[in-house]
C-alpha positions in Angstrom: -1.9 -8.9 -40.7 0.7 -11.2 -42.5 2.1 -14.3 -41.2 5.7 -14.7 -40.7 5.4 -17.4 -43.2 4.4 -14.0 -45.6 0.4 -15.3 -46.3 -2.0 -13.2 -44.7 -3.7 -14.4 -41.1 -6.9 -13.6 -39.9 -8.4 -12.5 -36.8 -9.8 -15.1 -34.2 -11.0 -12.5 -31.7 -9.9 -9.1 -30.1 -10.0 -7.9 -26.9 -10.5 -4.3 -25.5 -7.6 -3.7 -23.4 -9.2 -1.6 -19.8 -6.6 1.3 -20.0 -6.0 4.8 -20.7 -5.8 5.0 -24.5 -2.9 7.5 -24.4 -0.9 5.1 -22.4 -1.4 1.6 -24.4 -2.2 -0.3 -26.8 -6.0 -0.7 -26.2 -6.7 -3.7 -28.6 -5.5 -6.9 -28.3 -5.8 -9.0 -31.0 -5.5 -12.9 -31.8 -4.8 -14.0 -35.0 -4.1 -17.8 -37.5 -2.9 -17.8 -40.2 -4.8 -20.6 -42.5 -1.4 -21.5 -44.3 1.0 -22.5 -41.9 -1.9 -22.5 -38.7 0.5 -20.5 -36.6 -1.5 -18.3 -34.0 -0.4 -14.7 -32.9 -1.2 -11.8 -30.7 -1.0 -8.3 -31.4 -1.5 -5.3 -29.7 -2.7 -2.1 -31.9 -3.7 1.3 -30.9 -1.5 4.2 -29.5 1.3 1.9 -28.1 2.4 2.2 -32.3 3.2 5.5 -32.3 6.0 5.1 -30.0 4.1 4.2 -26.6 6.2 0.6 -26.0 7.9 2.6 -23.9 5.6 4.0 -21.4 4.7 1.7 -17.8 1.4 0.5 -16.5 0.5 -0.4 -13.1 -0.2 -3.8 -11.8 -4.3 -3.3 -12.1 -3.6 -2.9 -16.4 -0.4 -5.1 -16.5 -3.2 -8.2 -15.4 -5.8 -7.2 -17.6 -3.6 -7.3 -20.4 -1.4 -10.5 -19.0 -5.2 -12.3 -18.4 -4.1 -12.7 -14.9 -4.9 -11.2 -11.5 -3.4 -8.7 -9.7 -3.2 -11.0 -7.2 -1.3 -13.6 -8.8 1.4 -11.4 -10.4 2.0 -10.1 -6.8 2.6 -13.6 -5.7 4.6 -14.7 -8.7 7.6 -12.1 -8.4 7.1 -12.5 -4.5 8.3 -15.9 -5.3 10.8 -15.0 -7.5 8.8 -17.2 -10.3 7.6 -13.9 -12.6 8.7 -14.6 -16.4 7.6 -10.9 -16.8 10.1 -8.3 -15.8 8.7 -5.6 -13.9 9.9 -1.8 -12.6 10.2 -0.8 -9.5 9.6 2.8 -8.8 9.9 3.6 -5.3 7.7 1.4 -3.4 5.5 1.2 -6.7 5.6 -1.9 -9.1 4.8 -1.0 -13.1 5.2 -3.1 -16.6 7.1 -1.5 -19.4 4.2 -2.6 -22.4 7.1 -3.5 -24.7 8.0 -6.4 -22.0 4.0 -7.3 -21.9 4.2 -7.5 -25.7 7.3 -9.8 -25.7 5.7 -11.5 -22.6 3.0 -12.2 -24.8 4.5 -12.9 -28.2 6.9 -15.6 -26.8 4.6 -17.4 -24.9 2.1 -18.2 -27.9 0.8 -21.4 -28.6 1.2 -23.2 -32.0 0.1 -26.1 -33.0 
């Protein structure tokens, strides 16, 4: 995967994402890039061929966030959730574009 600097990055680890591989994404992936040392995350698999779109419940929404159910509960009961969310009835899902940008925007580089 290239770098937005254009050099090529490599992989520090990757992560099988616990969902149904029609529905998401079901690697996610952390990569450096040696140039420029900025670190990224990706997240490969069906959610390319136009599955950004499609919502996971709470239970995949933490496994992918590498938080708990429990937390994520708590945080928009607070009104503190960085993560916007869908609410479907009395059901609570995660659009995996907004996981994505959750993700991308909240990287670490140093």
């Amino acid at each position: 995967m290239k770098c937005r600097c254009g050099h090529e990055a490599e992989m520090l680890f990757e992560r099988e994402i616990q969902v149904p591989a029609d529905m998401a994404g079901n690697l996610l992936r952390c990569w450096r890039c040696p140039v420029c040392a900025e670190q990224f995350h990706s997240i490969e698999g069906p959610l390319e061929a136009g599955g950004a779109m499609r919502v996971v419940d709470e239970r995949e929404a933490a496994i992918i966030l590498g938080k708990s159910v429990h937390t994520l509960r708590n945080e928009r009961a607070q009104g503190r959730s960085s993560v916007p969310y869908v609410r479907q009835g009395r059901r609570i899902g995660y659009l995996l574009c907004d996981l994505a940008e959750h993700l991308m925007a909240h990287r670490v580089v140093q």
